[in-house]
MOPAC internal coordinates of N, CA, C and O (Angstrom, degrees):
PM7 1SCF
backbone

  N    0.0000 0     0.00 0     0.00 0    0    0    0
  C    1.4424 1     0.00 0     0.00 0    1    0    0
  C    1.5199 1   110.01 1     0.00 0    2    1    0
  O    1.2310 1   122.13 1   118.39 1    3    2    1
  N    1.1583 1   113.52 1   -61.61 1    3    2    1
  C    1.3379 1   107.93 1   156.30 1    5    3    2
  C    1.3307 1   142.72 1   -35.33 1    6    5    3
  O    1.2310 1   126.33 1   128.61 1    7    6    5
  N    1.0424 1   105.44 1   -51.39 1    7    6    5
  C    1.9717 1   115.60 1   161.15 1    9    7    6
  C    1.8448 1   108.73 1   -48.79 1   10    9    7
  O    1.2310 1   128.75 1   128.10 1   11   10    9
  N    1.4206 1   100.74 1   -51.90 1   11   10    9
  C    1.3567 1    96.27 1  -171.54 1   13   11   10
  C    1.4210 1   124.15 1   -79.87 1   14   13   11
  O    1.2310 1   128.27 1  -174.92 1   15   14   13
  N    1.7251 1   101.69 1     5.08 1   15   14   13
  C    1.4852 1   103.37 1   177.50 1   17   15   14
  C    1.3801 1   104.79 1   -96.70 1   18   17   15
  O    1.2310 1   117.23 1   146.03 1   19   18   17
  N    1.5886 1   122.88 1   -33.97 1   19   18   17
  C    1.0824 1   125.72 1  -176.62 1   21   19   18
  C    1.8265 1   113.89 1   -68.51 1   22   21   19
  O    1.2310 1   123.90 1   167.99 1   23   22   21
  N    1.5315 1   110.12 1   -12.01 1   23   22   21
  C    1.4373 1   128.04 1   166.01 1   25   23   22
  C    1.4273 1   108.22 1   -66.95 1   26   25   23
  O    1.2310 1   122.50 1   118.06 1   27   26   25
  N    0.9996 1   112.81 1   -61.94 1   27   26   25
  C    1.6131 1   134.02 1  -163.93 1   29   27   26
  C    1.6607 1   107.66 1   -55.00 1   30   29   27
  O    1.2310 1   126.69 1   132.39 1   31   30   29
  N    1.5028 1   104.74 1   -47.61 1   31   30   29
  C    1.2273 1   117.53 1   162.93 1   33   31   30
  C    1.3210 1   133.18 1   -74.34 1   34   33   31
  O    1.2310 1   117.57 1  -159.92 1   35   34   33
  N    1.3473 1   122.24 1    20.08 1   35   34   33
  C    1.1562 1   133.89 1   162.33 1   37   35   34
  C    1.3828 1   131.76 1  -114.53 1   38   37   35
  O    1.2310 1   130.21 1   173.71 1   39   38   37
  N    1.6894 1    97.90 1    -6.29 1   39   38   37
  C    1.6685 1   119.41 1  -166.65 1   41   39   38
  C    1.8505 1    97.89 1   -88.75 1   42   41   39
  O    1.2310 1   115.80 1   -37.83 1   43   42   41
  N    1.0321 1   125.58 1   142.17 1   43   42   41
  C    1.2488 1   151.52 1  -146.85 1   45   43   42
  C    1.8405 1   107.39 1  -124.21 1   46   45   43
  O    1.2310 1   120.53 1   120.85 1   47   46   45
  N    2.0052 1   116.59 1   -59.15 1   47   46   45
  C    1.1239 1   108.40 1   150.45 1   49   47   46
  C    1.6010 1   141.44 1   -78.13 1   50   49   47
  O    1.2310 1   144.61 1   -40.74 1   51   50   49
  N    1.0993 1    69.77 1   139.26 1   51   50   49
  C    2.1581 1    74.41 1  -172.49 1   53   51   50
  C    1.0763 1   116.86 1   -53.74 1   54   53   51
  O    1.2310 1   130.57 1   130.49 1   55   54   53
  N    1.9742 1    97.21 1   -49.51 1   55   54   53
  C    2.1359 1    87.18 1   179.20 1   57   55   54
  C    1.2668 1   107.78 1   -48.70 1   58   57   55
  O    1.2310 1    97.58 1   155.95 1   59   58   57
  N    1.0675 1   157.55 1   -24.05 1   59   58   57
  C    1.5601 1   160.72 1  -141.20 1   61   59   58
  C    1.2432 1    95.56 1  -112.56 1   62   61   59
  O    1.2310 1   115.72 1   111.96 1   63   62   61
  N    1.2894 1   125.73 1   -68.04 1   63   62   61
  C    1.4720 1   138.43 1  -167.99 1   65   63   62
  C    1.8598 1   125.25 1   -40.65 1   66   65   63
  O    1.2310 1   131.53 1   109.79 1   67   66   65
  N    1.1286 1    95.34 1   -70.21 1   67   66   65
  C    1.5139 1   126.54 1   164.23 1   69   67   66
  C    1.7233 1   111.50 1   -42.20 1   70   69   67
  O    1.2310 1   123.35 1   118.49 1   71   70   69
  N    1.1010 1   111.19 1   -61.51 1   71   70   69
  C    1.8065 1   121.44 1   177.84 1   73   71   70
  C    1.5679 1    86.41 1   -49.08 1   74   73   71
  O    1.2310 1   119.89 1   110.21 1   75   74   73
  N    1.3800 1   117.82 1   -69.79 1   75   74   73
  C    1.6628 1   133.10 1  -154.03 1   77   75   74
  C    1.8179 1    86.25 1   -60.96 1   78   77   75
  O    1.2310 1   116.63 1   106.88 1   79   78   77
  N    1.2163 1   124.02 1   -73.12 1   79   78   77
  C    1.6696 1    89.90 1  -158.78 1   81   79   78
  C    1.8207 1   112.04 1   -73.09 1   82   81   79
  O    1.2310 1   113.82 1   155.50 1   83   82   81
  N    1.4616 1   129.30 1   -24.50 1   83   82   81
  C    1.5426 1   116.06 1   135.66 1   85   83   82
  C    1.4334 1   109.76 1    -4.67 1   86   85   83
  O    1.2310 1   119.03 1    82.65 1   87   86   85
  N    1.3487 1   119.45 1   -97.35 1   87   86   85
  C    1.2529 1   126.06 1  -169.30 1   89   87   86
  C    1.8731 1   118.53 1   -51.39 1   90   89   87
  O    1.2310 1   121.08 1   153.76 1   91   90   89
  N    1.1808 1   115.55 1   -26.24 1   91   90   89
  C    1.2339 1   120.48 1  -155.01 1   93   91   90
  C    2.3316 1    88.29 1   -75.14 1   94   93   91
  O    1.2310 1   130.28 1   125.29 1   95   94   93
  N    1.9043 1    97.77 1   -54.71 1   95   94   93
  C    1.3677 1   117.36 1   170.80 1   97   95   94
  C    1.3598 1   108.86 1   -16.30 1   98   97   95
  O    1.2310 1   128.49 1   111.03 1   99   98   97
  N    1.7352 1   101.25 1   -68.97 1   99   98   97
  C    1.4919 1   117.95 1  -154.41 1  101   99   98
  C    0.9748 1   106.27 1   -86.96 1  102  101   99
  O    1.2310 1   108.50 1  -167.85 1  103  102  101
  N    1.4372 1   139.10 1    12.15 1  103  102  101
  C    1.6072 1   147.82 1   159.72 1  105  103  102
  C    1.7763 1    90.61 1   -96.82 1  106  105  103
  O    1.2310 1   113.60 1   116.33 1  107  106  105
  N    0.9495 1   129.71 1   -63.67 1  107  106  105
  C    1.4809 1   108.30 1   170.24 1  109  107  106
  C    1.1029 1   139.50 1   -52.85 1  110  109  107
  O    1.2310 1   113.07 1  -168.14 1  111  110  109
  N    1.2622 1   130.69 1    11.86 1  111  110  109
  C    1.3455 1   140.64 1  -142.84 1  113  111  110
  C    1.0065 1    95.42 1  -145.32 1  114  113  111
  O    1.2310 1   113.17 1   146.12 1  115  114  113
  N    1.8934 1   130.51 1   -33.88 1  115  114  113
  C    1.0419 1   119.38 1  -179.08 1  117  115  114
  C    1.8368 1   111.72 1  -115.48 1  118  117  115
  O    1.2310 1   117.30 1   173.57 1  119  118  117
  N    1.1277 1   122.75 1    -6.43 1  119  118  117
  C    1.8120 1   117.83 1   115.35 1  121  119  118
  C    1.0657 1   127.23 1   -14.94 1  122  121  119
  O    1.2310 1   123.12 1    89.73 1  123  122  121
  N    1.5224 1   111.63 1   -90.27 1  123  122  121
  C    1.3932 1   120.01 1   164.08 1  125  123  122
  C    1.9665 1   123.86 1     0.86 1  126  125  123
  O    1.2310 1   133.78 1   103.45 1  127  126  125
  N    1.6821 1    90.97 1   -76.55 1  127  126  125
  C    1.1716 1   111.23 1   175.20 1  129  127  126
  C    1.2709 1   117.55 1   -54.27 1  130  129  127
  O    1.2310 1   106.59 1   113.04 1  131  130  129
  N    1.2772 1   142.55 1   -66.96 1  131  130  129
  C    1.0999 1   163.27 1   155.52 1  133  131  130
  C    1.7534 1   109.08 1   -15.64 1  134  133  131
  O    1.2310 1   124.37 1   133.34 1  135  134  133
  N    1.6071 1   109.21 1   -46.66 1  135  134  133
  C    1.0699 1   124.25 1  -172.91 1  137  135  134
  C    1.4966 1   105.90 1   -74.98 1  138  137  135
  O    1.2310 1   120.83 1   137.07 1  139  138  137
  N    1.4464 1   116.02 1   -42.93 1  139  138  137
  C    1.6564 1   121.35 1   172.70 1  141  139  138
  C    1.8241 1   117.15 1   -79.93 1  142  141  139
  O    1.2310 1   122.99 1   161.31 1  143  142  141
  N    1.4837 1   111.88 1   -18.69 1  143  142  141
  C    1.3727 1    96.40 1   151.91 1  145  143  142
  C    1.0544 1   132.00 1   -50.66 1  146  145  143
  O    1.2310 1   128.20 1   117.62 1  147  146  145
  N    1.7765 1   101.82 1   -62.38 1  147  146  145
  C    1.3368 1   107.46 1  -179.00 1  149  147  146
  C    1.5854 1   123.17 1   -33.12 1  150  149  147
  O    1.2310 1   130.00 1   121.22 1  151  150  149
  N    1.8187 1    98.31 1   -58.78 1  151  150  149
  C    1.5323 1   101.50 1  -162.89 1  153  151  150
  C    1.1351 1    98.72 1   -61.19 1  154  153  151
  O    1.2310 1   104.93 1   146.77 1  155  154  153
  N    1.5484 1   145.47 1   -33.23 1  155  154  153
  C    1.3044 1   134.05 1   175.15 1  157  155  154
  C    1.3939 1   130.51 1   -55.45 1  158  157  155
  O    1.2310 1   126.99 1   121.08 1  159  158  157
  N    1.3513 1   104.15 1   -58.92 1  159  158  157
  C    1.8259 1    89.74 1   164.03 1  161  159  158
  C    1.4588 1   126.21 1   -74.22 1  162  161  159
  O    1.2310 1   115.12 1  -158.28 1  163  162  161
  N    1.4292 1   126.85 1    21.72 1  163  162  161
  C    0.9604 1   132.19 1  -173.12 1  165  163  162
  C    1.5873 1    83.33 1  -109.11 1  166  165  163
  O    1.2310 1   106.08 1   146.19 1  167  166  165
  N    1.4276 1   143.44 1   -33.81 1  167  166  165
  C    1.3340 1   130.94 1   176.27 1  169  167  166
  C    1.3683 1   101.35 1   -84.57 1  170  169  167
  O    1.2310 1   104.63 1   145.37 1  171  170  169
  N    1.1684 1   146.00 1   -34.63 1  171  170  169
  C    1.2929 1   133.18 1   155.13 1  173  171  170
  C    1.3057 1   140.17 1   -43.10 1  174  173  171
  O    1.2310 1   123.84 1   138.47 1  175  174  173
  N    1.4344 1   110.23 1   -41.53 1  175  174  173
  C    1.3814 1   117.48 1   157.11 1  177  175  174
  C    1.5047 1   118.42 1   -58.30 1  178  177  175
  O    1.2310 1   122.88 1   127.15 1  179  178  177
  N    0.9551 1   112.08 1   -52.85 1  179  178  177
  C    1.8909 1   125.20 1   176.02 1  181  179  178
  C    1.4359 1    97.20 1   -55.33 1  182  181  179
  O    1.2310 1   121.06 1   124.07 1  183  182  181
  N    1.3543 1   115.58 1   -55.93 1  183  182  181
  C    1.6251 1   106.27 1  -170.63 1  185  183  182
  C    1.7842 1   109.84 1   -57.34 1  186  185  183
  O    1.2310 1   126.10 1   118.91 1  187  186  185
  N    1.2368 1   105.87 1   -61.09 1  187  186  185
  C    1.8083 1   131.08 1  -179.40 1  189  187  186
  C    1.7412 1    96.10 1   -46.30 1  190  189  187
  O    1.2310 1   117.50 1   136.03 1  191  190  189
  N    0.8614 1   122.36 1   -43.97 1  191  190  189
  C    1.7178 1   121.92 1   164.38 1  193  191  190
  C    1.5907 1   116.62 1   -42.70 1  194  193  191
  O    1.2310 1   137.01 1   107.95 1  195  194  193
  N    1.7180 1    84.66 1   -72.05 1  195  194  193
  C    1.5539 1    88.62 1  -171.50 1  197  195  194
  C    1.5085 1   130.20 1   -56.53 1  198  197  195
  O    1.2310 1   132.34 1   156.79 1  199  198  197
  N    1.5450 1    93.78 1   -23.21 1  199  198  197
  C    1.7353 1   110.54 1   160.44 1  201  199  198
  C    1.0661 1   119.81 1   -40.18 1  202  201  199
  O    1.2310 1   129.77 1   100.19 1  203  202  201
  N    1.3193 1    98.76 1   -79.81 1  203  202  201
  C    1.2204 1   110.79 1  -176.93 1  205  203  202
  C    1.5182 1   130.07 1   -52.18 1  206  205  203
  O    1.2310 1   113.65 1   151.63 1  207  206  205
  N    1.0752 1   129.61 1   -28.37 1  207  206  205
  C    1.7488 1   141.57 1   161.34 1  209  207  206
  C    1.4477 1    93.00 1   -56.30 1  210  209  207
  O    1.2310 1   118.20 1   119.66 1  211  210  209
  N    1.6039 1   121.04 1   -60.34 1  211  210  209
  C    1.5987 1   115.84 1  -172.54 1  213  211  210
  C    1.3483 1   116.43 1   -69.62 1  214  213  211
  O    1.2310 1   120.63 1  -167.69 1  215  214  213
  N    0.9747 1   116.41 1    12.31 1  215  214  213
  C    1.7492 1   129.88 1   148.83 1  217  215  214
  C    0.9594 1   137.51 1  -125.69 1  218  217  215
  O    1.2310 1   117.89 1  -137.68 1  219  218  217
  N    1.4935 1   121.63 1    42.32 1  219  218  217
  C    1.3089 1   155.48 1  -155.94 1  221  219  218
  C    1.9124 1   127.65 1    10.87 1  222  221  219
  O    1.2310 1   136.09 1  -139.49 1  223  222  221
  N    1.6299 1    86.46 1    40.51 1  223  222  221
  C    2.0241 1    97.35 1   150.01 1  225  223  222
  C    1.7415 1    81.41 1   100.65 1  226  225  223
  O    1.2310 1   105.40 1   170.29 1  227  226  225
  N    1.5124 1   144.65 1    -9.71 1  227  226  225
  C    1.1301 1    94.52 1  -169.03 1  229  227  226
  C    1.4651 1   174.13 1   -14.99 1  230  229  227
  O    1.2310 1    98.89 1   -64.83 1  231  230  229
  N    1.4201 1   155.54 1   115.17 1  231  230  229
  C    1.2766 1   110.60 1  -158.66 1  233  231  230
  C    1.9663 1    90.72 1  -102.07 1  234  233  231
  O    1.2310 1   128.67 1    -2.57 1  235  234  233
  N    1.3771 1   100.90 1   177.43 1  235  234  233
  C    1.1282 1   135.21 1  -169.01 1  237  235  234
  C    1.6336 1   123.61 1    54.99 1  238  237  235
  O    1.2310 1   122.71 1  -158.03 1  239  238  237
  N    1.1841 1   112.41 1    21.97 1  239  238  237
  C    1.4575 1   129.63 1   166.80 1  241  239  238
  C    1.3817 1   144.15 1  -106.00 1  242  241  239
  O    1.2310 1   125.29 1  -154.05 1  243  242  241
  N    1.2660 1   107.44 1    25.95 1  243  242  241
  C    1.3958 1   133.92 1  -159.01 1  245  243  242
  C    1.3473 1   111.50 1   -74.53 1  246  245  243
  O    1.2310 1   119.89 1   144.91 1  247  246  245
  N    1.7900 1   117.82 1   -35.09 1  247  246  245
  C    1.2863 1   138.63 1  -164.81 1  249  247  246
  C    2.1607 1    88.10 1   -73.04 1  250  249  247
  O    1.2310 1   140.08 1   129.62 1  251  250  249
  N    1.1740 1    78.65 1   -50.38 1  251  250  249
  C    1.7066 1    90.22 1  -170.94 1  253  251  250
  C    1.5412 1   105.96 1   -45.24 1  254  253  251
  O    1.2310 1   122.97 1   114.22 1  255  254  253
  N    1.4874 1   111.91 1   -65.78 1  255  254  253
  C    1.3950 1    95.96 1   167.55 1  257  255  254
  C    1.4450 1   150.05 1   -81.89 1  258  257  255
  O    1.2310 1   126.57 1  -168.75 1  259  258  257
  N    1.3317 1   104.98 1    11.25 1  259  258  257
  C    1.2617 1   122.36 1   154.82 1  261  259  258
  C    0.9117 1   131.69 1   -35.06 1  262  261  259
  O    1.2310 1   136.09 1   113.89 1  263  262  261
  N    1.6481 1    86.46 1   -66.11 1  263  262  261
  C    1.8070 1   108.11 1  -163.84 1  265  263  262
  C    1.9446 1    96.70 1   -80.94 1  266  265  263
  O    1.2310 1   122.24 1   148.62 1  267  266  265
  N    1.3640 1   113.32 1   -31.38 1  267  266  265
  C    1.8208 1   123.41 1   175.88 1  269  267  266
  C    1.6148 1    87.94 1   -37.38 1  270  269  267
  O    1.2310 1   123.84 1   115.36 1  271  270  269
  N    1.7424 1   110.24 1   -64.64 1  271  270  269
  C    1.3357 1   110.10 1  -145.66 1  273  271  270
  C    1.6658 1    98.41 1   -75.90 1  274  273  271
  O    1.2310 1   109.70 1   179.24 1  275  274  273
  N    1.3053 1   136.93 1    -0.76 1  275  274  273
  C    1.2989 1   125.07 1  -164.63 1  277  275  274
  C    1.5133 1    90.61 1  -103.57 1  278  277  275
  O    1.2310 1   115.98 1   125.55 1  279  278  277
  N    1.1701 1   125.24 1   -54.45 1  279  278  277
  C    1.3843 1   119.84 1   171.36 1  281  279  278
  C    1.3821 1   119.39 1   -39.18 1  282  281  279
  O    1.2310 1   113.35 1   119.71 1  283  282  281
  N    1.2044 1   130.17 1   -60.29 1  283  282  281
  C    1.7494 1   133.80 1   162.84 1  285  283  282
  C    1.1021 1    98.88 1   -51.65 1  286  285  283
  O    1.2310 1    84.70 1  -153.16 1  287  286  285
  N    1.1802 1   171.43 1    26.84 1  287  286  285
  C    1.4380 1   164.91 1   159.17 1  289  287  286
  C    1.6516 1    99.23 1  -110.74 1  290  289  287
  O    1.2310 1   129.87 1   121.03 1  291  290  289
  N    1.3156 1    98.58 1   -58.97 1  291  290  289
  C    1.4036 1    91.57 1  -172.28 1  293  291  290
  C    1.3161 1   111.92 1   -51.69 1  294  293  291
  O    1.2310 1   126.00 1   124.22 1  295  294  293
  N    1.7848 1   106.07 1   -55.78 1  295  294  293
  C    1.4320 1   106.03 1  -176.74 1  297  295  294
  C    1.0698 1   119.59 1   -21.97 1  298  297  295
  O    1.2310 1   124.64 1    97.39 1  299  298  297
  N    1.2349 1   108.71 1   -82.61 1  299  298  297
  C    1.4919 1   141.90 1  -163.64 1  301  299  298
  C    1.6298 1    93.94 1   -53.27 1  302  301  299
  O    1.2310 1   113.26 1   164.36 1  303  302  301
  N    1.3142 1   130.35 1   -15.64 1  303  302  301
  C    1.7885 1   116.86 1  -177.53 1  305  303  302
  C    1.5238 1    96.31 1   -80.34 1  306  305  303
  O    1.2310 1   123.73 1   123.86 1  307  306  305
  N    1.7787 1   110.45 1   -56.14 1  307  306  305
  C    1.2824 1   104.91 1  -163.53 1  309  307  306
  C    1.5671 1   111.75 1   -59.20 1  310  309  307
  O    1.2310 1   109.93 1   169.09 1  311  310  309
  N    1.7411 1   136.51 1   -10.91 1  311  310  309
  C    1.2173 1   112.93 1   149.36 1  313  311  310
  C    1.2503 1   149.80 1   -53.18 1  314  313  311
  O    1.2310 1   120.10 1   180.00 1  315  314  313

């Protein structure tokens, strides 16, 4: 992203120009996204863990708290 801004900023025609920081946006934008997935199932996993220890380690129930920990996440976003 960087490379292509420091491109963008060197371009002189517009038809050219305009497309290029367009594109440069929507590569940040979809970073962005990418970047807030991550951190999300990365609190889901942590949460779906901690579940699971607080119900002393089951095995084959993992799906279960998954979905426990995605629901409490959500909740707790839409506040």
């Amino acid at each position: 992203i960087a490379q292509a801004s420091r491109i963008s900023s060197r371009i002189t025609d517009q038809t050219l120009y305009e497309p290029l920081v367009a594109w440069v946006e929507e590569l940040r934008q979809r970073l962005g996204q990418r970047r807030d997935v991550r951190r999300m199932r990365e609190e889901i996993r942590a949460l779906a863990h901690e579940l699971w220890e607080q119900n002393g380690r089951p095995a084959g129930r993992d799906l279960e708290f998954w979905l426990q920990a995605e629901f409490e996440i959500s909740e707790r976003n839409r506040k």
